[in-house]
N, CA, C and O atoms as a printed pandas DataFrame, in Angstrom:
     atom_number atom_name residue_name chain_id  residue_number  x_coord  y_coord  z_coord
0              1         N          UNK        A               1    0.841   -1.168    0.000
1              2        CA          UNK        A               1    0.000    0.000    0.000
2              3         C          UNK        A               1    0.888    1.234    0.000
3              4         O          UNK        A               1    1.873    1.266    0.738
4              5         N          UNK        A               2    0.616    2.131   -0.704
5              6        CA          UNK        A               2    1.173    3.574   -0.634
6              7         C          UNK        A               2    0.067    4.693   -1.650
7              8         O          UNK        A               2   -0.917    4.474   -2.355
8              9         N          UNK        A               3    0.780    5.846   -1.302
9             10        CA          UNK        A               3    0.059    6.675   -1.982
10            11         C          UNK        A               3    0.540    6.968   -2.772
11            12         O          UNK        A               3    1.544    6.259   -2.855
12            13         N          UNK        A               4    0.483    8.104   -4.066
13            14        CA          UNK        A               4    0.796    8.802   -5.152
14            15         C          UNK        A               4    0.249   10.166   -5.277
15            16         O          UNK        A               4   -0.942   10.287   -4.993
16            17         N          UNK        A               5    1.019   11.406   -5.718
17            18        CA          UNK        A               5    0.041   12.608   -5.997
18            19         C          UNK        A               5    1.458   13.519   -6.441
19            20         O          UNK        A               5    2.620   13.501   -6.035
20            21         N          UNK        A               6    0.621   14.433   -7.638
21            22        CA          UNK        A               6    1.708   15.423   -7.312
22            23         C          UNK        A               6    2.295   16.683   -6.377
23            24         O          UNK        A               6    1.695   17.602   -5.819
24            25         N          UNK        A               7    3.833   16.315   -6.446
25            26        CA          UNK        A               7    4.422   17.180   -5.580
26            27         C          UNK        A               7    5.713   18.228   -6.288
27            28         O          UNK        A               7    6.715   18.073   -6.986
28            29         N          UNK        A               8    5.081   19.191   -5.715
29            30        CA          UNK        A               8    6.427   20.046   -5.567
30            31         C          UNK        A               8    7.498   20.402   -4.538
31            32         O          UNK        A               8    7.158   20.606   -3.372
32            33         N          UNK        A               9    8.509   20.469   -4.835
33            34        CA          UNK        A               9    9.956   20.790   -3.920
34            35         C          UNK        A               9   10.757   21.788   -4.338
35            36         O          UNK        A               9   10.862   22.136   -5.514
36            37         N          UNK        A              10   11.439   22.354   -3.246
37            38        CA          UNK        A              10   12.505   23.146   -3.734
38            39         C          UNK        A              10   13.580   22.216   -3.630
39            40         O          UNK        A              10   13.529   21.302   -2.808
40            41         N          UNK        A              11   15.001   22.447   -4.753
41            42        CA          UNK        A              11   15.253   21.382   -4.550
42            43         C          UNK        A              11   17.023   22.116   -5.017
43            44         O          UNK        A              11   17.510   21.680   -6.060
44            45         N          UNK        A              12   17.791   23.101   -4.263
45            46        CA          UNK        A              12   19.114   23.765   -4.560
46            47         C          UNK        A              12   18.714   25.101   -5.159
47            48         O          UNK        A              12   19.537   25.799   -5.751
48            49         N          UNK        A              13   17.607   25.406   -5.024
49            50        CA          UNK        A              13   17.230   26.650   -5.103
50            51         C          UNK        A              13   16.244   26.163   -6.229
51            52         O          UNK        A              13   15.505   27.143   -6.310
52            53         N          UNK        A              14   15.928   25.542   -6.855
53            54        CA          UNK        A              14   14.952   25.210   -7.900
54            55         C          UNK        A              14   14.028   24.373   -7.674
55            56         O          UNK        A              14   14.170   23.192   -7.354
56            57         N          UNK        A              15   12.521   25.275   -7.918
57            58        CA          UNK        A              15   11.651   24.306   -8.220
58            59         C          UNK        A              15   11.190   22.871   -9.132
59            60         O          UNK        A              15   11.236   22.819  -10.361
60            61         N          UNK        A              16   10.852   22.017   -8.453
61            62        CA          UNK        A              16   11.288   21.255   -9.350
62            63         C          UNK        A              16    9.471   20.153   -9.142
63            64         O          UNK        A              16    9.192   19.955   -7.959
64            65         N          UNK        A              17    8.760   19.742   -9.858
65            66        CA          UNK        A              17    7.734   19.266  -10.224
66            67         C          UNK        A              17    7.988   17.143  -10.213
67            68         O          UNK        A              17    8.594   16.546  -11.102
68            69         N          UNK        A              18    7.573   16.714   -9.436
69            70        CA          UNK        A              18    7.286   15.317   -9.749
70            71         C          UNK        A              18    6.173   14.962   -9.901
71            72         O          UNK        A              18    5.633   15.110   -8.805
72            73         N          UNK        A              19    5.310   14.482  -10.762
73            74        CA          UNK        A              19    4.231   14.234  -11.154
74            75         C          UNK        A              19    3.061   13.180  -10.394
75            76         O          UNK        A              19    1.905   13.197   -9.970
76            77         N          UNK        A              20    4.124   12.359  -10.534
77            78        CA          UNK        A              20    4.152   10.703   -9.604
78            79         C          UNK        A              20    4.799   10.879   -8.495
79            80         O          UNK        A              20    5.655    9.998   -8.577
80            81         N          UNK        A              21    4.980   11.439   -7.470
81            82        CA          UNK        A              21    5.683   11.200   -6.368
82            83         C          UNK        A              21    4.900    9.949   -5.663
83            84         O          UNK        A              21    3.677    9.836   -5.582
84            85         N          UNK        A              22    5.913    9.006   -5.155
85            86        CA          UNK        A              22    5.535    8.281   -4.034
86            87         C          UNK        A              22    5.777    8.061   -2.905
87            88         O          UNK        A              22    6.904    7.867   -2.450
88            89         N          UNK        A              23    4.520    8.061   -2.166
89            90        CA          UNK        A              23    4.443    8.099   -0.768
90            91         C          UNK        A              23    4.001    6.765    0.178
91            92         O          UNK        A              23    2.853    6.320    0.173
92            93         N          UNK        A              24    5.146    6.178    1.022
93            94        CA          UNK        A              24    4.667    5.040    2.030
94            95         C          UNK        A              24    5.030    5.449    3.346
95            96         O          UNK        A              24    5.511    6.519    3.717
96            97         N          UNK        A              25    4.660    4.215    4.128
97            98        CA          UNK        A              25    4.887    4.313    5.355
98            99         C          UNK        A              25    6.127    3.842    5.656
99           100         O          UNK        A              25    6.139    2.723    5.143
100          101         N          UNK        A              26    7.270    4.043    6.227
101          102        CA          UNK        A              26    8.109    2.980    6.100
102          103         C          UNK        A              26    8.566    2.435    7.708
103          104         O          UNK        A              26    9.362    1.627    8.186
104          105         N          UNK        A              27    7.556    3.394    8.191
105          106        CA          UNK        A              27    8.425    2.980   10.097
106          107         C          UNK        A              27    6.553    3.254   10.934
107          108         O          UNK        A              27    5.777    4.182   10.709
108          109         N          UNK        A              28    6.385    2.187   11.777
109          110        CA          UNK        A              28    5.229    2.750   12.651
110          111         C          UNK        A              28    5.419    2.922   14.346
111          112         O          UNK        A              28    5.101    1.803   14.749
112          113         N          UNK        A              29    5.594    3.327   14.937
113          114        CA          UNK        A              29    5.513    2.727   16.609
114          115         C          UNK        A              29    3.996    3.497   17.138
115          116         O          UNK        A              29    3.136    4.142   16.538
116          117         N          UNK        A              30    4.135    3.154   18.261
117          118        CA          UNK        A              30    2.810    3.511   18.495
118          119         C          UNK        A              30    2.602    2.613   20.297
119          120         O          UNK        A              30    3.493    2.183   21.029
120          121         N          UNK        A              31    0.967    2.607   20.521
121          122        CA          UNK        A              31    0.383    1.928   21.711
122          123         C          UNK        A              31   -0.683    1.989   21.318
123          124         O          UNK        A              31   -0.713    2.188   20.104
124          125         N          UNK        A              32   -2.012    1.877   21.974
125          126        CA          UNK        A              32   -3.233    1.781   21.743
126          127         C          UNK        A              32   -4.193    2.604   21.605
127          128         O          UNK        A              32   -5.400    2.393   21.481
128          129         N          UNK        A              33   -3.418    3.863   21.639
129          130        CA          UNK        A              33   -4.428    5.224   21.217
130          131         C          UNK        A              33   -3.872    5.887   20.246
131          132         O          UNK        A              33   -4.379    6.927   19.826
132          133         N          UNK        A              34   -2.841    5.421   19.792
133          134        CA          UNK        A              34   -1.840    6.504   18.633
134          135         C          UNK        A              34   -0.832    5.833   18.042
135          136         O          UNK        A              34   -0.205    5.038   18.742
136          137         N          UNK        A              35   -0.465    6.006   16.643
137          138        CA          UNK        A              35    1.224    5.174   16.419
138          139         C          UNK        A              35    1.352    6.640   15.388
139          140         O          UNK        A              35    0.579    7.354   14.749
140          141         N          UNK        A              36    2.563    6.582   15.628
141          142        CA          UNK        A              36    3.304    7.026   15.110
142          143         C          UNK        A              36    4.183    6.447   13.575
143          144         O          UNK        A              36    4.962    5.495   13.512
144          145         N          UNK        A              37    3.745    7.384   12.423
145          146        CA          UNK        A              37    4.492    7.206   11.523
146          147         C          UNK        A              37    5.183    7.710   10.251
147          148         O          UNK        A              37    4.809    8.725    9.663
148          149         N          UNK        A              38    6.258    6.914    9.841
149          150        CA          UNK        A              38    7.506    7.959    9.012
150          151         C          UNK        A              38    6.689    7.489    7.768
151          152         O          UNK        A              38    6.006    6.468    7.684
152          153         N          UNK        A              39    6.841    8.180    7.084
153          154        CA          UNK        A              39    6.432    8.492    5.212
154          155         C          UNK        A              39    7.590    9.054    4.688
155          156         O          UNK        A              39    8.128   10.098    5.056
156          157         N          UNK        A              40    7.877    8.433    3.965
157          158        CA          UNK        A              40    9.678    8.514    2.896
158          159         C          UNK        A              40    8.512    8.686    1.745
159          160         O          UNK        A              40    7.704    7.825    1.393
160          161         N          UNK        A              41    8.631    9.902    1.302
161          162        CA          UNK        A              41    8.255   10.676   -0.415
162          163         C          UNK        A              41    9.823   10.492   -1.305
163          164         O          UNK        A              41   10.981   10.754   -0.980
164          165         N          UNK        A              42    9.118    9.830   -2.745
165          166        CA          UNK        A              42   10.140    9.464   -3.710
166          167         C          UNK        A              42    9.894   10.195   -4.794
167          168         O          UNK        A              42    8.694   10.045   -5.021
168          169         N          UNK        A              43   10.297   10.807   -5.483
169          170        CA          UNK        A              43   10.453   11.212   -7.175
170          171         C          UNK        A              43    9.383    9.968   -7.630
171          172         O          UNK        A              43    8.246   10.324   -7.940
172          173         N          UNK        A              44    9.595    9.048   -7.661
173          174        CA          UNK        A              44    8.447    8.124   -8.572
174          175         C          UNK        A              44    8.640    6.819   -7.956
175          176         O          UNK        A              44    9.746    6.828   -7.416
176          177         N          UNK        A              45    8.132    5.852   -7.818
177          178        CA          UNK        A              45    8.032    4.292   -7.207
178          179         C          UNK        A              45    9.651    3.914   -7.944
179          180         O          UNK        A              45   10.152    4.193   -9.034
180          181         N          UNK        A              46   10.072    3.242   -6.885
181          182        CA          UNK        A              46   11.881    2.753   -7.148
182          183         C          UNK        A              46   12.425    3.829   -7.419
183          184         O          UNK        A              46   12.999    3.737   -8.504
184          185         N          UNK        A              47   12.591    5.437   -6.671
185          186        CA          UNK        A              47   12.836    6.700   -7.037
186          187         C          UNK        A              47   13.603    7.110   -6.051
187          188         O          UNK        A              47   13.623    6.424   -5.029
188          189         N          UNK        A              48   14.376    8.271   -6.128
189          190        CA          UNK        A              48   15.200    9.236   -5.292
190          191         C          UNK        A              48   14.192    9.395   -4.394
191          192         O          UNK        A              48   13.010    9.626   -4.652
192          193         N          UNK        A              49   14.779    9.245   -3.174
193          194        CA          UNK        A              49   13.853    9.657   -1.832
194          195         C          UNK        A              49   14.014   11.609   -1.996
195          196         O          UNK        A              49   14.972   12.206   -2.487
196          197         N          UNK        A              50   13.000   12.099   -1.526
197          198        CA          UNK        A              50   12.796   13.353   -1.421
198          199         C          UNK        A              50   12.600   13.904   -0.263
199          200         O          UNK        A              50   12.768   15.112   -0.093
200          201         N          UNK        A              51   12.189   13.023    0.754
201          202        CA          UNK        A              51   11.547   13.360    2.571
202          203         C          UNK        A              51   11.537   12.287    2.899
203          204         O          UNK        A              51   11.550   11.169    2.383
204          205         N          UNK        A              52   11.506   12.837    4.091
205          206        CA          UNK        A              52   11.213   11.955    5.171
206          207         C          UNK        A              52   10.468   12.274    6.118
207          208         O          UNK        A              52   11.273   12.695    6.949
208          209         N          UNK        A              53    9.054   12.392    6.735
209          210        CA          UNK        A              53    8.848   12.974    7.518
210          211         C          UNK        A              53    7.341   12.227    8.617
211          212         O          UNK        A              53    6.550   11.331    8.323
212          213         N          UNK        A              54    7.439   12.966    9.736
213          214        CA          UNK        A              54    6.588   11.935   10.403
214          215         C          UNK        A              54    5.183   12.478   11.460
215          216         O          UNK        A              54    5.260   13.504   12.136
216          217         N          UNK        A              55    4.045   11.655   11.438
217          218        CA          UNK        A              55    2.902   11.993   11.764
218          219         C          UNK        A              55    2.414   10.831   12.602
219          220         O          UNK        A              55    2.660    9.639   12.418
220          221         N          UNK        A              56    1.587   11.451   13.672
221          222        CA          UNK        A              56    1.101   11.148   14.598
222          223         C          UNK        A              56   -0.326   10.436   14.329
223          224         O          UNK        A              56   -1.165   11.305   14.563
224          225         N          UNK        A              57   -0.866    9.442   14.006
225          226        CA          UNK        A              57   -2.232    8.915   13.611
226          227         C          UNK        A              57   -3.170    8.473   14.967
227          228         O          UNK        A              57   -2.655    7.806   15.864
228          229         N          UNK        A              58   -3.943    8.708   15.001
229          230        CA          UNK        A              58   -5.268    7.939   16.071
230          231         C          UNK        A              58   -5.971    7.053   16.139
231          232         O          UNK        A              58   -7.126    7.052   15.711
232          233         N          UNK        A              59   -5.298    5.948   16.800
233          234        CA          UNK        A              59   -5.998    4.140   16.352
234          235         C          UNK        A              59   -6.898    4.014   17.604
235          236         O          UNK        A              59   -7.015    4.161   18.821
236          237         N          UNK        A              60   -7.623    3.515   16.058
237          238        CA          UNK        A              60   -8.790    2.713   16.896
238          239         C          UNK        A              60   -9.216    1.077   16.709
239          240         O          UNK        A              60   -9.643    0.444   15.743
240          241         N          UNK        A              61   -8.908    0.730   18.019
241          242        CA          UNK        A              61   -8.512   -0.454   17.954
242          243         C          UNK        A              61   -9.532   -1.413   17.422
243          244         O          UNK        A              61   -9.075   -2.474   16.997
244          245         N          UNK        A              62  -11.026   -1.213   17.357
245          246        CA          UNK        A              62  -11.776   -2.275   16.752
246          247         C          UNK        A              62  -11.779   -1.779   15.492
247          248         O          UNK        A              62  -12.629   -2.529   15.012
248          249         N          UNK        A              63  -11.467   -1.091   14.631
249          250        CA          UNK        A              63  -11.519   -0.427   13.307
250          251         C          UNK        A              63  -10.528   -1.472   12.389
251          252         O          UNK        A              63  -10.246   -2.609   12.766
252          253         N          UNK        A              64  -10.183   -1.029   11.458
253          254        CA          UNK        A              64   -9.547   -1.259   10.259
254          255         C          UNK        A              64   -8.373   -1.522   10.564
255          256         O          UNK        A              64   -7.904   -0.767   11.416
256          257         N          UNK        A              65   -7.355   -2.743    9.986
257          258        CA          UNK        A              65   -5.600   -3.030   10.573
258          259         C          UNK        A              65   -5.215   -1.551   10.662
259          260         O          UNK        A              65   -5.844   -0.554   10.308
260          261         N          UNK        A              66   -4.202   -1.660   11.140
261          262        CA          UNK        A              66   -4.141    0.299   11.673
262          263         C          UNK        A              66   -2.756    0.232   10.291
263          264         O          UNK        A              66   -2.208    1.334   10.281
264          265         N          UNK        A              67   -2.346   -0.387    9.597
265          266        CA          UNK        A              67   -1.298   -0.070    8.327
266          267         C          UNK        A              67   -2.628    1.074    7.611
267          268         O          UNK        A              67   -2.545    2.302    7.605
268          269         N          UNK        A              68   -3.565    0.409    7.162
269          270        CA          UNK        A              68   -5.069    0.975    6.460
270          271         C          UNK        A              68   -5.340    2.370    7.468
271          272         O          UNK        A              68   -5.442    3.524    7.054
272          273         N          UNK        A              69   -5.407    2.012    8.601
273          274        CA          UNK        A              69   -6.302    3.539    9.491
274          275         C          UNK        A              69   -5.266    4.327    8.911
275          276         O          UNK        A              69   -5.690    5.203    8.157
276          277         N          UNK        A              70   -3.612    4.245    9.091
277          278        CA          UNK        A              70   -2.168    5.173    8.916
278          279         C          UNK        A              70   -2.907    5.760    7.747
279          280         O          UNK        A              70   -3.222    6.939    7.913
280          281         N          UNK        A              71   -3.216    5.285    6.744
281          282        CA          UNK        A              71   -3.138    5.635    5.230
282          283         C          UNK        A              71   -4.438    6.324    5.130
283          284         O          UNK        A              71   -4.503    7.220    4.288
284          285         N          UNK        A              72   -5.449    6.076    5.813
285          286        CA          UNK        A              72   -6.657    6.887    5.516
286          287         C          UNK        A              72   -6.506    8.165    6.027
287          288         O          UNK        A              72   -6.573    9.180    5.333
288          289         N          UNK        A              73   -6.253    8.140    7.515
289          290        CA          UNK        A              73   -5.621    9.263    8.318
290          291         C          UNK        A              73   -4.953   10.444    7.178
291          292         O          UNK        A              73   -5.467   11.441    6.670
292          293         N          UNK        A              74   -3.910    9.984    7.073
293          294        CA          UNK        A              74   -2.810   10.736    6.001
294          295         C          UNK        A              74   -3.798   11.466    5.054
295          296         O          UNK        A              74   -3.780   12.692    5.157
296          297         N          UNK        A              75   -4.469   11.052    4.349
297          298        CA          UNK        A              75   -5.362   11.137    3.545
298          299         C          UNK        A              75   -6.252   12.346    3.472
299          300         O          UNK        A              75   -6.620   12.945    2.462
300          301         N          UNK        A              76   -6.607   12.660    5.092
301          302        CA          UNK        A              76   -7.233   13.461    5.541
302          303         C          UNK        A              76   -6.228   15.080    6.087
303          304         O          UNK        A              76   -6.595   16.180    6.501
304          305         N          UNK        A              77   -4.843   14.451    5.802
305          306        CA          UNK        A              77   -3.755   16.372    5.783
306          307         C          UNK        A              77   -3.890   16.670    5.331
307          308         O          UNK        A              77   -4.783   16.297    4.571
308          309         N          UNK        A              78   -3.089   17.955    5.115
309          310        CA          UNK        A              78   -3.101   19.291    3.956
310          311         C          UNK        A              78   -2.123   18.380    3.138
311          312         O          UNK        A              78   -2.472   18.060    2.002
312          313         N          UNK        A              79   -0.652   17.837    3.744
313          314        CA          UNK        A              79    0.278   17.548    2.928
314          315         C          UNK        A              79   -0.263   16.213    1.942
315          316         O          UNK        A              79    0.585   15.578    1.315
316          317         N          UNK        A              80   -1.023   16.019    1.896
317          318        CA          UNK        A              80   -2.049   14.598    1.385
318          319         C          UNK        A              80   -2.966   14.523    0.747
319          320         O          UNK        A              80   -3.629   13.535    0.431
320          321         N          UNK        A              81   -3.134   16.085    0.386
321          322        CA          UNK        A              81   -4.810   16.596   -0.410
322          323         C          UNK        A              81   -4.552   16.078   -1.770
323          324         O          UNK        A              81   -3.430   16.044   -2.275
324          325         N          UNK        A              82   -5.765   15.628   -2.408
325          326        CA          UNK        A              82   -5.284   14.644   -3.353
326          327         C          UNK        A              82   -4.843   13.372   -3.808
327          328         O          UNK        A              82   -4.900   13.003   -4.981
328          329         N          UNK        A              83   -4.413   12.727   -2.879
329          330        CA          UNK        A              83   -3.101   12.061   -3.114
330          331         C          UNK        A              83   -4.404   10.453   -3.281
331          332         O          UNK        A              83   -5.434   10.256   -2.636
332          333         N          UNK        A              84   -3.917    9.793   -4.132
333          334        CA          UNK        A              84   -4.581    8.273   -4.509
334          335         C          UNK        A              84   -3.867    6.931   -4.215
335          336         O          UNK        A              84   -2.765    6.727   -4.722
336          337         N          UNK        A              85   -4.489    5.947   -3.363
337          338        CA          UNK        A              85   -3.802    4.865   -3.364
338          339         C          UNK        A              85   -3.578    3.994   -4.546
339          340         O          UNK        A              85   -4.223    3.843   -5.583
340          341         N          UNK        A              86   -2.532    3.488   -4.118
341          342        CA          UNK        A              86   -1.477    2.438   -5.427
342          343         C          UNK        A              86   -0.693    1.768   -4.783
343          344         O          UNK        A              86    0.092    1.014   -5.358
């Protein structure tokens, strides 16, 4: 599971456009009210990593495997508007 959407970066002083950026989870920790997790953004699937960066999600434990809650969550940022699973 991951996401996709486009992104922009500055990137040495230049803007620079990836169309396809991809977005996963690649680290979770957490307990039973929250996990925590890292999202590594790539230029395109098998791509130059671009970020790394990390968000706080709210599990709920009879709900959905919480890999799925992470990704819906996300879904619902600013940095995420848009963005389609793949």
């Amino acid at each position: 599971m991951a996401l996709t959407k486009l992104q922009t970066k500055t990137v040495l002083g230049q803007e620079l456009t990836f169309p396809n950026a991809y977005m996963k989870i690649t680290t979770i920790f957490g307990n039973k009210i929250e996990i925590l997790v890292s999202v590594e953004t790539y230029a395109k699937k098998d791509g130059e990593m671009l970020s790394n960066n990390q968000y706080s999600v709210p599990l709920v434990l009879d709900g959905s495997n919480f890999i799925a809650q992470a990704y819906d969550h996300l879904k619902t940022l600013p940095d995420f508007a848009g963005a389609a699973d793949c």
